[in-house]
N, C-alpha and C positions, 0 to 999 in steps of 0.2 A: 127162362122167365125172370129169373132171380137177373139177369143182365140188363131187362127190359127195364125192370124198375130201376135200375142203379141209373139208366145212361141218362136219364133224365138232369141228375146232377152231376156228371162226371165225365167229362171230354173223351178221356183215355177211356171208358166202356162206350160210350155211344162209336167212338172208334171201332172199338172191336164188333158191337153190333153192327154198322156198317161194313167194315170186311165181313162178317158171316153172311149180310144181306147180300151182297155184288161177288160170293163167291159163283166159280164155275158153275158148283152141282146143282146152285139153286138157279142160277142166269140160265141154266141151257133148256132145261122143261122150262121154263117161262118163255124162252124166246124161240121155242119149238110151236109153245103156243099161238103166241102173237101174230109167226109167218102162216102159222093155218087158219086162225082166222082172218087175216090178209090175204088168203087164196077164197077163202069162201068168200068173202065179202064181193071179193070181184068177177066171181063165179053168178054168184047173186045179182048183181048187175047184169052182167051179160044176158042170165036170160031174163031179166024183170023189164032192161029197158034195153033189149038190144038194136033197135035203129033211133033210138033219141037221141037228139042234138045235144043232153046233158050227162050222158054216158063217160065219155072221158073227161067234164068235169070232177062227176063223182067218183071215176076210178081217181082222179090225179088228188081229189079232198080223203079217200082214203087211205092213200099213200101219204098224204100228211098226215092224217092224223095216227098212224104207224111209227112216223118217222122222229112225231113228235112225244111220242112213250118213251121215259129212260130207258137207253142203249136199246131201241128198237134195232133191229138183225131180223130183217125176212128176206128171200132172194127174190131173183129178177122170175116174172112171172110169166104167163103165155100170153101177156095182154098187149105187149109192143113197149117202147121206151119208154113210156110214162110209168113203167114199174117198175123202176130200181130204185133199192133200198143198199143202205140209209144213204150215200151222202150225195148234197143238193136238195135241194126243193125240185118236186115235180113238177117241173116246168118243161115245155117244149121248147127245143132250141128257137131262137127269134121272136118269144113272146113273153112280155111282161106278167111279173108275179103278179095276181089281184089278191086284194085285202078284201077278208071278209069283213070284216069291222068284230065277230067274233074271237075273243078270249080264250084259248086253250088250256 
């Protein structure tokens, strides 16, 4: 805590609170987390909309919005190529990115 207040004014402590924040022991239960709610999420799709036309947009918006959490790390899922994580944008081969016009 005593580093927390310091880093405010001090390069070299907000330093070292960032190495304590991006160590392993704290990254690996976080991005243990992330890929499981990354599996529910598309778990939850499957069965909420499973023969709608907007199904693998929303599996491919929540793979962005996964991808786009620092250092997101979840594996490739049972959903088909639109679920690999992290690098690329979820796009299908031959189809342009769309813009949502929202801010992340």
């Amino acid at each position: 805590m005593e580093l927390l207040g310091r880093a405010a004014d001090s390069p070299a402590d907000r330093r070292r609170l960032a190495a304590m924040m991006f160590a392993p022991d704290v990254l690996t239960p976080y991005r243990r987390l992330l890929a499981d709610l990354h599996q529910r999420a598309h778990a939850l799709l499957d069965t909420l909309a499973p023969a709608s036309p907007f199904t693998a947009p929303l599996h491919r918006r929540v793979d962005d919005e996964v991808r786009t959490t620092a250092n997101a790390c979840a594996p490739a899922g049972p959903h088909g190529a639109h679920c690999t994580l992290p690098p690329g944008p979820a796009v299908p081969p031959g189809r342009a990115r769309a813009r949502s016009g929202q801010k992340v």
